[in-house]
C-alpha positions as a LaTeX table, in Angstrom:
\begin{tabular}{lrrr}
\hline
Residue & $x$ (\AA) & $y$ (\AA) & $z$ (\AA) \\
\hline
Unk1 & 25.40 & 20.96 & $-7.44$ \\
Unk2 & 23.45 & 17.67 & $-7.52$ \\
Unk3 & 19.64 & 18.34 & $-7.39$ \\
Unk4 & 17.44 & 17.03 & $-4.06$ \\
Unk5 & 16.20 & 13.47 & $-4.94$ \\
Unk6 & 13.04 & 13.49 & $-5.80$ \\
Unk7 & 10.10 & 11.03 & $-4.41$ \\
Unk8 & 9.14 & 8.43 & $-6.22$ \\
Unk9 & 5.52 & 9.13 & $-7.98$ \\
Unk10 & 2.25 & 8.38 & $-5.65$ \\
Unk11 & $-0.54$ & 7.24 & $-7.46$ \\
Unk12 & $-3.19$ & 9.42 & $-5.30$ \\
Unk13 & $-5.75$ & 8.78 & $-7.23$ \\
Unk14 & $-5.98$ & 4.73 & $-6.43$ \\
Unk15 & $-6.88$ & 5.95 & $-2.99$ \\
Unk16 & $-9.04$ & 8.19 & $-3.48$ \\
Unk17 & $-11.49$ & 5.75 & $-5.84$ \\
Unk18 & $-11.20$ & 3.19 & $-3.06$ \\
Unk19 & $-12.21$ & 5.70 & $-0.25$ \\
Unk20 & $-14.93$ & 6.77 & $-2.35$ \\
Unk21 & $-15.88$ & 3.17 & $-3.44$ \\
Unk22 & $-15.79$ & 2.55 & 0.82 \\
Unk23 & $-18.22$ & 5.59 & 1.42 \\
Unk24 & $-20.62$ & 4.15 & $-2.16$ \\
Unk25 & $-21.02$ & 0.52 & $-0.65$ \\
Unk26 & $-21.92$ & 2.25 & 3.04 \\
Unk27 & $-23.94$ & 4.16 & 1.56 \\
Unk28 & $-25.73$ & 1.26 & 0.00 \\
Unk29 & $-25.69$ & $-1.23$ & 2.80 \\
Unk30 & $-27.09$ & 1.78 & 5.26 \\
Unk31 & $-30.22$ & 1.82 & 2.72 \\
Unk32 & $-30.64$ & $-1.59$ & 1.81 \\
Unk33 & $-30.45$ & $-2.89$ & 5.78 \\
Unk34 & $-31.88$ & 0.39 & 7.29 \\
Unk35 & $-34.98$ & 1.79 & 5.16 \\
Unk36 & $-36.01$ & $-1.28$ & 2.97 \\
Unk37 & $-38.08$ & $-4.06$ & 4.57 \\
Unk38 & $-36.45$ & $-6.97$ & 2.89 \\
Unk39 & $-33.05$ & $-6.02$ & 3.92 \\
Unk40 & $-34.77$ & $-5.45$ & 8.25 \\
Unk41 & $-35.95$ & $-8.33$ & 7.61 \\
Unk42 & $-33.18$ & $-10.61$ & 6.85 \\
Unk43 & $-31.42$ & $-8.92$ & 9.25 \\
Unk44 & $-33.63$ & $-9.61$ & 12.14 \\
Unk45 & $-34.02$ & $-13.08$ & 11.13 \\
Unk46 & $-30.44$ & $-14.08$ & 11.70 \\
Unk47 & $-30.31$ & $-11.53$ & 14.90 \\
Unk48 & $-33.30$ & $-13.40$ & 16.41 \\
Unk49 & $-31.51$ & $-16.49$ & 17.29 \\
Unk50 & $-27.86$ & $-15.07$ & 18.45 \\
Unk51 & $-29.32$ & $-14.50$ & 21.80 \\
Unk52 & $-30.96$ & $-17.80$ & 22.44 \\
Unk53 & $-28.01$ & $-19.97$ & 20.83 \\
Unk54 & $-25.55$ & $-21.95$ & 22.59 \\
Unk55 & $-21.86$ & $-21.34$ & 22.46 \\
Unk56 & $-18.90$ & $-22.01$ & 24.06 \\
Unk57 & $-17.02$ & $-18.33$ & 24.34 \\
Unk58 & $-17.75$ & $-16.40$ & 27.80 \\
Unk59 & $-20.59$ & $-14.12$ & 27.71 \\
Unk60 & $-19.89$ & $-10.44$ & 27.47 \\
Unk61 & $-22.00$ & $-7.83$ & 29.23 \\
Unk62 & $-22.24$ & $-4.71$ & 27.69 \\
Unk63 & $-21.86$ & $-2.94$ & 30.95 \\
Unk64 & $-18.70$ & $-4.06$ & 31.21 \\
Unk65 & $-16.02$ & $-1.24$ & 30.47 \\
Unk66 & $-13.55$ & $-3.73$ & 30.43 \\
Unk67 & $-14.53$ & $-5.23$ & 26.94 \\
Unk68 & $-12.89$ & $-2.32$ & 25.10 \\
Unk69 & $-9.47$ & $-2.95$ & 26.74 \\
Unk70 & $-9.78$ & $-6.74$ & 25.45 \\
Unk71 & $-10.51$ & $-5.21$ & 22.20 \\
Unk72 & $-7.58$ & $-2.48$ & 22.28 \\
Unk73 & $-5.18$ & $-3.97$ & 24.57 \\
Unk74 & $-3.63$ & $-6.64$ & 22.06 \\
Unk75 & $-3.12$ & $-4.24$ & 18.92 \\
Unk76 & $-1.71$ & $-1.65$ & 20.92 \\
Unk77 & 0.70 & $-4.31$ & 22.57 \\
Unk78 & 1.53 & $-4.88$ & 18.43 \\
Unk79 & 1.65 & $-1.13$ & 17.58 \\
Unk80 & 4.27 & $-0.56$ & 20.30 \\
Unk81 & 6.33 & $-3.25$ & 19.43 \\
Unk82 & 6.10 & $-2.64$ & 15.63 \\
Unk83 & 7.11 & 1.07 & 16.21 \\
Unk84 & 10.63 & 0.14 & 17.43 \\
Unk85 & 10.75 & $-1.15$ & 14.36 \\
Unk86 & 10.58 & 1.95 & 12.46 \\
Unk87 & 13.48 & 4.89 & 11.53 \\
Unk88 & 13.51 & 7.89 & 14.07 \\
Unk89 & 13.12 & 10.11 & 10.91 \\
Unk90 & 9.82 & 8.64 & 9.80 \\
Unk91 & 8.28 & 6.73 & 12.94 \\
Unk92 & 6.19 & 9.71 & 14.79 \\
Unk93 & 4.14 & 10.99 & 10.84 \\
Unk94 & 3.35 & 7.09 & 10.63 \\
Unk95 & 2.04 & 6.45 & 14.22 \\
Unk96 & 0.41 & 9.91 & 13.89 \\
Unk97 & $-1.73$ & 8.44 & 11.27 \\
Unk98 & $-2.13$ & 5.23 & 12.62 \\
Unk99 & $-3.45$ & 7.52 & 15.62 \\
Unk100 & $-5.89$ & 9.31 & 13.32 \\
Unk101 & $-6.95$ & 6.28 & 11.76 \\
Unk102 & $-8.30$ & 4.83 & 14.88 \\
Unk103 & $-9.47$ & 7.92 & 16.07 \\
Unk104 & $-11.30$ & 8.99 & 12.64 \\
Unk105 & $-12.76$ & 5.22 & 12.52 \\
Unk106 & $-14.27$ & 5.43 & 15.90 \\
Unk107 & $-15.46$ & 9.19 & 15.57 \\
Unk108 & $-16.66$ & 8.75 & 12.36 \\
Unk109 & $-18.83$ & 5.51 & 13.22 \\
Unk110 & $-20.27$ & 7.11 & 16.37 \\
Unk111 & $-21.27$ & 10.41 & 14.78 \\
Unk112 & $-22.84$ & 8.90 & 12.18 \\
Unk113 & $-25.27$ & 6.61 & 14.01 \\
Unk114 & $-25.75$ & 10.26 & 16.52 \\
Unk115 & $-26.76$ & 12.11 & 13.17 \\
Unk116 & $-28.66$ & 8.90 & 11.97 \\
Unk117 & $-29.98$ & 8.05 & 15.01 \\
Unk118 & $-33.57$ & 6.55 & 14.17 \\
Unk119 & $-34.57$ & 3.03 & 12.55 \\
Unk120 & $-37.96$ & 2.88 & 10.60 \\
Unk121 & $-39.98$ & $-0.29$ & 11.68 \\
Unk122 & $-40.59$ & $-1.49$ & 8.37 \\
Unk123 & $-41.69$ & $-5.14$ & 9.06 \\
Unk124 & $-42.89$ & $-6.62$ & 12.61 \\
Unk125 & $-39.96$ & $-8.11$ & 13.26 \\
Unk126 & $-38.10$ & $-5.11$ & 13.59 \\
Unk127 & $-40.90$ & $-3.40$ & 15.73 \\
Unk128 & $-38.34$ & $-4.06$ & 18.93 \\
Unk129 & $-35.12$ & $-2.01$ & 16.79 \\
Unk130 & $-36.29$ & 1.31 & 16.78 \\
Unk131 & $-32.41$ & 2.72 & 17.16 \\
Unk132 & $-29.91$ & 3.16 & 14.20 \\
Unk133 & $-26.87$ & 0.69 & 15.34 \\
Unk134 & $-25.27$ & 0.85 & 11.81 \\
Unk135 & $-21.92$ & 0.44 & 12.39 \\
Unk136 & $-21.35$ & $-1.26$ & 15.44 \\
Unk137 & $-19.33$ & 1.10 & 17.83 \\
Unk138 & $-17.51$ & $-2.50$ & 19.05 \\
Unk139 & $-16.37$ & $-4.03$ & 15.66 \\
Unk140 & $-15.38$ & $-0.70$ & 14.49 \\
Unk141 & $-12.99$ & $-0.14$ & 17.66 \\
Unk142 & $-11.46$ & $-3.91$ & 16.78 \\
Unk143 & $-11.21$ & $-3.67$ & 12.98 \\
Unk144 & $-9.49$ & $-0.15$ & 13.19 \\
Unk145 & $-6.91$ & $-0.60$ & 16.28 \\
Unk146 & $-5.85$ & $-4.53$ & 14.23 \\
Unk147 & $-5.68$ & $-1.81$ & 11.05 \\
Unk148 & $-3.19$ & 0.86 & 12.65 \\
Unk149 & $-1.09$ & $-1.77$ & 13.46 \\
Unk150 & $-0.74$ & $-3.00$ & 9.58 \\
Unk151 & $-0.17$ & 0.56 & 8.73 \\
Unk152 & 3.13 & 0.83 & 11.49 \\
Unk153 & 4.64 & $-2.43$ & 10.97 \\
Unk154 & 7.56 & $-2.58$ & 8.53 \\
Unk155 & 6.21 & $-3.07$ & 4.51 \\
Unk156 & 7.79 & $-6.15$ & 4.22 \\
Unk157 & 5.72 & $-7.61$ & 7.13 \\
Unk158 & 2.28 & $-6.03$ & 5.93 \\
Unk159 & 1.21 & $-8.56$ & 4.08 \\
Unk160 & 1.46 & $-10.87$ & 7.38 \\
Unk161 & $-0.06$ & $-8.24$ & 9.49 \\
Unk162 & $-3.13$ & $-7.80$ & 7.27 \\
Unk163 & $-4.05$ & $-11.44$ & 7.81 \\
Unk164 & $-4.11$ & $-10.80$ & 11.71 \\
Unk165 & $-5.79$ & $-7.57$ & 11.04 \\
Unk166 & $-9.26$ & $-8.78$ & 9.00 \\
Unk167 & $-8.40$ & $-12.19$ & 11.54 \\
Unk168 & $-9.23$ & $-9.88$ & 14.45 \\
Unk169 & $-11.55$ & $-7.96$ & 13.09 \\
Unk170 & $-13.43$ & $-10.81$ & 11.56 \\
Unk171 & $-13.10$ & $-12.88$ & 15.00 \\
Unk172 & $-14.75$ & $-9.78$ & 16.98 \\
Unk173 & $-17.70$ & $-8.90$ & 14.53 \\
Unk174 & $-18.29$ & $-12.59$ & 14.67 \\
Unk175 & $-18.43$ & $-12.27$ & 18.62 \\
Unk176 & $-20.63$ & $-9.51$ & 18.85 \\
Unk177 & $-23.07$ & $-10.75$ & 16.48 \\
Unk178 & $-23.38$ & $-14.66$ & 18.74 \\
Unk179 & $-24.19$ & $-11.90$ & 21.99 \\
Unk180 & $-26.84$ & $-10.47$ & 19.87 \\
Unk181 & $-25.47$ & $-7.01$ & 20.69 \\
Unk182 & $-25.93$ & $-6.03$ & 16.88 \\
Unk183 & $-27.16$ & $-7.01$ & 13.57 \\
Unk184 & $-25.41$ & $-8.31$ & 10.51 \\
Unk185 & $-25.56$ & $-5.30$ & 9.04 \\
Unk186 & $-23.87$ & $-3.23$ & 11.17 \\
Unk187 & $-20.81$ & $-5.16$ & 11.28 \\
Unk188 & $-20.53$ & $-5.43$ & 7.42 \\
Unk189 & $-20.55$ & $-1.49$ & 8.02 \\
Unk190 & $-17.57$ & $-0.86$ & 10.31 \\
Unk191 & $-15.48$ & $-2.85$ & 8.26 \\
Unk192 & $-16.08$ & $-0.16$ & 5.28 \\
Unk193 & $-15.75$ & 2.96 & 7.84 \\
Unk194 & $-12.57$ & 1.02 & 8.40 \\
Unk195 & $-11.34$ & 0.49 & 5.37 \\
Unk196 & $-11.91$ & 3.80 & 4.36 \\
Unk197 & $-10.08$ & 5.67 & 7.02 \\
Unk198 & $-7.14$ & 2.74 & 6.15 \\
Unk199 & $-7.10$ & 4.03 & 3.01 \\
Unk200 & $-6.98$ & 7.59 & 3.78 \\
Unk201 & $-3.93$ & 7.51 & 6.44 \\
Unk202 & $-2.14$ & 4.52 & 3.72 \\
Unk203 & $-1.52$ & 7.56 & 1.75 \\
Unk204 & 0.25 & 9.24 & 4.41 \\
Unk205 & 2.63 & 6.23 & 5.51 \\
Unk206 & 3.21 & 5.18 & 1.89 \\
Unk207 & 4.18 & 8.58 & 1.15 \\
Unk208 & 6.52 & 8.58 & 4.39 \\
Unk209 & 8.25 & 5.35 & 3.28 \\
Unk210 & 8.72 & 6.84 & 0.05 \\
Unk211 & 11.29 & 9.72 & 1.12 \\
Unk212 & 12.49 & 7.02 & 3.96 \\
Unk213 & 15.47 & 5.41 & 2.33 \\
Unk214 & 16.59 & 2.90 & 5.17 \\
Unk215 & 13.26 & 0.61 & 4.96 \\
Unk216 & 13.57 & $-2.72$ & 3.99 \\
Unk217 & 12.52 & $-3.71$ & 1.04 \\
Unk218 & 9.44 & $-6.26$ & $-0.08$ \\
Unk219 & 10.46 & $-10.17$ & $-0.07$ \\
Unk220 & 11.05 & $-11.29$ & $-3.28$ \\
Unk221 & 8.03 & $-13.11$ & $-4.91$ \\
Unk222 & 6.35 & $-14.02$ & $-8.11$ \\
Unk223 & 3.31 & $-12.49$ & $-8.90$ \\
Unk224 & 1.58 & $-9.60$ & $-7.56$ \\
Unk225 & 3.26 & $-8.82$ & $-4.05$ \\
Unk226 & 1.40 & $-10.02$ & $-1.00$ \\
Unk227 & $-0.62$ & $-12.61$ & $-3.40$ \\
Unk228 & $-0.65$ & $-15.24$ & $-1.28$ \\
Unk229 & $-1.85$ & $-13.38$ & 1.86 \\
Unk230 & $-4.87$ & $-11.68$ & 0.01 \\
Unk231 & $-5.29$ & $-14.89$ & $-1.75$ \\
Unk232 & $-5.83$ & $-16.57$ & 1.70 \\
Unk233 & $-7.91$ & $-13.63$ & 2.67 \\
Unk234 & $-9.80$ & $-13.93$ & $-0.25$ \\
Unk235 & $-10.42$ & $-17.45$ & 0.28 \\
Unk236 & $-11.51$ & $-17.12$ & 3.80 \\
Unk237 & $-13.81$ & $-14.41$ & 2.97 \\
Unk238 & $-15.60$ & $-16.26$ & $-0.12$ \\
Unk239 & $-15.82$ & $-19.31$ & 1.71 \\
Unk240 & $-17.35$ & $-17.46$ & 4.65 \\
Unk241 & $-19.60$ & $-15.20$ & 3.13 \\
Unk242 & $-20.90$ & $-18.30$ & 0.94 \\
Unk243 & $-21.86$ & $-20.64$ & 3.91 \\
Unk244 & $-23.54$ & $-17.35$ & 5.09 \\
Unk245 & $-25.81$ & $-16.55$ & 2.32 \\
Unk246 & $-26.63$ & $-20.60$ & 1.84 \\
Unk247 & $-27.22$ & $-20.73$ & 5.63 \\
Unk248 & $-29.59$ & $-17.79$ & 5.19 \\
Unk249 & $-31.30$ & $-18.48$ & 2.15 \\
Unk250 & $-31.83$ & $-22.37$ & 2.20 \\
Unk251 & $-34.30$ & $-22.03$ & 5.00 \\
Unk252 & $-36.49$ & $-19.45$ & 2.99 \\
Unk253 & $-35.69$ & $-21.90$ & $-0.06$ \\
Unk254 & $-36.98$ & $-24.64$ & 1.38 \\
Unk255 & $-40.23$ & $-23.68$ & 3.80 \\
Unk256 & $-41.09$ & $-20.27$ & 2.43 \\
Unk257 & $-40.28$ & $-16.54$ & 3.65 \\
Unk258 & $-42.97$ & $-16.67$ & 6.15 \\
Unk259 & $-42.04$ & $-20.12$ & 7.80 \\
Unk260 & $-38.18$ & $-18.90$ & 7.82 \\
Unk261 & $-39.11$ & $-15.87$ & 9.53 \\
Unk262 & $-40.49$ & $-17.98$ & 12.39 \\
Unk263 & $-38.12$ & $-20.24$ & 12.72 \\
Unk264 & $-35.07$ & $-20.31$ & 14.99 \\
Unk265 & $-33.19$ & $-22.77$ & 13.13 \\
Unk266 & $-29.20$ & $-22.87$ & 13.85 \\
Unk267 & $-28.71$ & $-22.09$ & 10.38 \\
Unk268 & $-29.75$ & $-18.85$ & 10.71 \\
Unk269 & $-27.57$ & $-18.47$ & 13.74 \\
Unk270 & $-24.88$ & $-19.70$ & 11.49 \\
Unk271 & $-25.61$ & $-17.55$ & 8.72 \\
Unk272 & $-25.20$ & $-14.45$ & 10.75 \\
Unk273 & $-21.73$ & $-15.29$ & 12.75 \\
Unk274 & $-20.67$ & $-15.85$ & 8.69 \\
Unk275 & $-21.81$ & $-12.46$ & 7.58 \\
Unk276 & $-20.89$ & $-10.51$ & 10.45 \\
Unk277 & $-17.24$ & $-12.12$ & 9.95 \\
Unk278 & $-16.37$ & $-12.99$ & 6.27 \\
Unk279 & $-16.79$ & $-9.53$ & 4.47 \\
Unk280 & $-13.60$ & $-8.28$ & 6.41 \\
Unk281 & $-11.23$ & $-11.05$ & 4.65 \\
Unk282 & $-12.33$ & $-9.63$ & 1.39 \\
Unk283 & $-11.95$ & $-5.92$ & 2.34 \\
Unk284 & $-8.40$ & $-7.49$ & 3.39 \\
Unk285 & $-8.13$ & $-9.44$ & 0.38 \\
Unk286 & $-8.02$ & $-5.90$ & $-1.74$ \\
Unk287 & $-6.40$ & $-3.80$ & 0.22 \\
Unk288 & $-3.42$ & $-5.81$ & 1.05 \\
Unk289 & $-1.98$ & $-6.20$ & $-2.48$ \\
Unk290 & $-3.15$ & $-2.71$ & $-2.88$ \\
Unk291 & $-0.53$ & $-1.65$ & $-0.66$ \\
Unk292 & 1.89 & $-3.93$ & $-1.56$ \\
Unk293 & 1.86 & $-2.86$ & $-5.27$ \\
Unk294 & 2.65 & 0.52 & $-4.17$ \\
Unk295 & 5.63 & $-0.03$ & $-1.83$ \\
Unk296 & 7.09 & $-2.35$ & $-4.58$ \\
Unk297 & 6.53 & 0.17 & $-7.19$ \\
Unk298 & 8.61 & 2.77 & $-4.85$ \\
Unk299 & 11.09 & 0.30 & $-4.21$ \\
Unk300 & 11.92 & 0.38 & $-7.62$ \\
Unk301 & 11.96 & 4.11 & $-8.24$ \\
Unk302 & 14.22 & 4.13 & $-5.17$ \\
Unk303 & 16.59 & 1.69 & $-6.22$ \\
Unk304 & 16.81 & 3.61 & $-10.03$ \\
Unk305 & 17.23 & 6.69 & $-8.18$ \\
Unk306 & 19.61 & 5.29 & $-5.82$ \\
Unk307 & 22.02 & 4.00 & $-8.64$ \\
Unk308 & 21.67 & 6.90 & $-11.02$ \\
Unk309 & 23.09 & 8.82 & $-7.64$ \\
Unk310 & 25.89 & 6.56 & $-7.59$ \\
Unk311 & 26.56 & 7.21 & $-11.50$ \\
Unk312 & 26.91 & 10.08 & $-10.96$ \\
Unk313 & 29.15 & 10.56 & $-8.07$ \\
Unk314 & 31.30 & 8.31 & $-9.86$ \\
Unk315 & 31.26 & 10.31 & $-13.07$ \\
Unk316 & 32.51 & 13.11 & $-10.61$ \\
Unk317 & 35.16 & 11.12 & $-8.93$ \\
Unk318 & 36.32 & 10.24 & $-12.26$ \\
Unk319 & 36.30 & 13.66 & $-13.53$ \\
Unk320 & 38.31 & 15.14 & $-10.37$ \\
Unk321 & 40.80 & 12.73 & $-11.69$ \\
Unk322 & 40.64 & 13.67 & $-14.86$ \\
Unk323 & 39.70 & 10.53 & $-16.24$ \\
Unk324 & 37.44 & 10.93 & $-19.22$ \\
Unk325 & 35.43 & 7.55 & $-19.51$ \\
Unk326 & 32.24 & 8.07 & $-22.11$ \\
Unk327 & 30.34 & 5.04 & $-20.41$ \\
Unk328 & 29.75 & 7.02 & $-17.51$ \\
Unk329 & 26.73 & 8.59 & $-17.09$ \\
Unk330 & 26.87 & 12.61 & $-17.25$ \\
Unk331 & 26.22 & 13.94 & $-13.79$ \\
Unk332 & 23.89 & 16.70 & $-15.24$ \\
Unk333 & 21.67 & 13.93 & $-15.95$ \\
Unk334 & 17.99 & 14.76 & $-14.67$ \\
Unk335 & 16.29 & 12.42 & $-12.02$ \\
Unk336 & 12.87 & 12.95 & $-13.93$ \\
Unk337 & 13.97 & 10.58 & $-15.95$ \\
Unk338 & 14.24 & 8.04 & $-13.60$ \\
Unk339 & 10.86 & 8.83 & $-11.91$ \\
Unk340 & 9.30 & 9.43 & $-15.32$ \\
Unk341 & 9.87 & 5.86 & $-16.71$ \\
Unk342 & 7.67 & 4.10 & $-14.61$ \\
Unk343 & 7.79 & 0.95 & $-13.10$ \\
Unk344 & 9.07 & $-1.18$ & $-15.16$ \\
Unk345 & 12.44 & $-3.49$ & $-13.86$ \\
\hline
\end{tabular}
């Protein structure tokens, strides 16, 4: 009797390094923006003129329960749309995690600022910001409802759909930051708590498409798959988080720490709508070719698996006939070799 196919090797331990390497850089921004005075500091600086700047987007009171359907409303239009998309078999395990991504995101980024809840007043701009908001609550309900939708959508159209997702994201750190509801910082941080918990449920729907034979597979493209998306990502995100640390630092450059400090010079405004935006394009510049190497690499392992099936059903069709053809692979043959010889084409 044929043995049960087996599913195509996961490569576990790419996720776990990039969860951990999520949770290493929180753990770094917390401390560098939360307990040293340089990094209060810069932070207050750019927070200092969101509130008195000019722009042209409607105000948003934070009293307004409202705002968090704006926020949700959208994705979850996309997530219901995208799960139609989906196989019967498979569709309820991947909204499931897209469910506990959201949910873990949102949990996780509230619990931690409950545990954490104190801010040190290291210089005397800060003397005001006595309350941990590191993450912001707002961003990290944006950046993980646009991230459960790139996890349900079909893998062929992830690639797409992590674009929108850091777009979102990026668009409603940005937002928050002009209100002067939160610092920098803090949005820089629920785009890792984010990423992280994107991560951790990926390995779940990745390992869902891998036993799901009907999904489509990735467009075929040169290079790494979903290149040019993360490239654009990538792009956006360097070009953003540049004009943000020039903005920043060319008014201490050019009339001293002190003077900057003072100062409520639009280029500090600008500096901090480009730092509470950018830094989710790169997160989305690595994690979308991260997921598109593995659903190519299981496409692969599929499609091997799927004609050494076919060999073999037609070595036993031949055989019933009693047709003895040697360039037909023996049925007895063992799928381990399939899965075994990696990824190459």
């Amino acid at each position: 009797m044929p043995s049960t196919p087996r599913t195509p090797a996961f490569h576990l331990e790419r996720w776990v390094a990039g969860v951990a390497l999520c949770g290493a850089l929180f753990g770094l921004l917390y401390w560098g923006s939360v307990h040293t005075g340089v990094g209060q500091l810069l932070d207050a600086m750019m927070q200092r003129t969101a509130s008195g700047t000019w722009h042209p987007l409607p105000p948003l009171d934070p009293e307004n329960p409202w705002i968090a359907a704006w926020i949700l409303v959208p994705p979850a239009l996309a997530c219901a749309a995208l799960a139609h998309q989906r196989g019967a078999h498979q569709r309820w395990r991947i909204l499931l995690s897209a469910g506990v991504l959201v949910l873990g995101a949102n949990l996780s980024t509230q619990i931690f600022k409950l545990v954490f809840s104190s801010r040190p007043a290291l210089v005397g701009a800060t003397a005001d910001w006595t309350a941990n908001s590191l993450p912001s609550g707002h961003t990290a309900m944006a950046a993980s409802a646009a991230a459960a939708a790139f996890l349900i959508c079909r893998p062929r159209d992830r690639a797409l759909w992590g674009v929108l997702a850091a777009t979102w994201a990026a668009g409603w750190g940005g937002y928050i930051f002009i209100e002067g509801w939160h610092l920098p910082s803090d949005m820089i941080a629920a785009y890792l708590v984010v990423a992280a918990w994107t991560l951790a449920c990926g390995t779940v729907v990745l390992r869902a498409e891998a036993e799901d034979s009907t999904l489509a597979a990735l467009p075929a493209e040169a290079g790494t798959p979903g290149g040019r998306q993360a490239a654009l990502c990538l792009t956006l995100g360097l070009m953003g988080t540049t004009l943000g640390l020039a903005a920043l630092f060319g008014p201490v450059l050019r009339d001293g720490l002190g003077a900057a400090t003072e100062s409520s010079t639009p280029w500090l405004w600008i500096a901090g709508a480009a730092i509470s935006s950018a830094p989710a394009y790169l997160l989305w510049a690595v994690v979308i070719p991260l997921f598109a190497v593995e659903t190519r690499q299981q496409n692969r392992k599929a499609d091997r698996r799927r004609r050494l099936q076919q060999l073999r059903r037609d070595a036993l069709a031949r055989r019933a006939q009693g047709i003895d053809d040697p360039g037909v692979s023996d049925p007895g043959i063992d799928e381990r070799e399939i899965s075994e010889r990696g990824t190459e084409p």
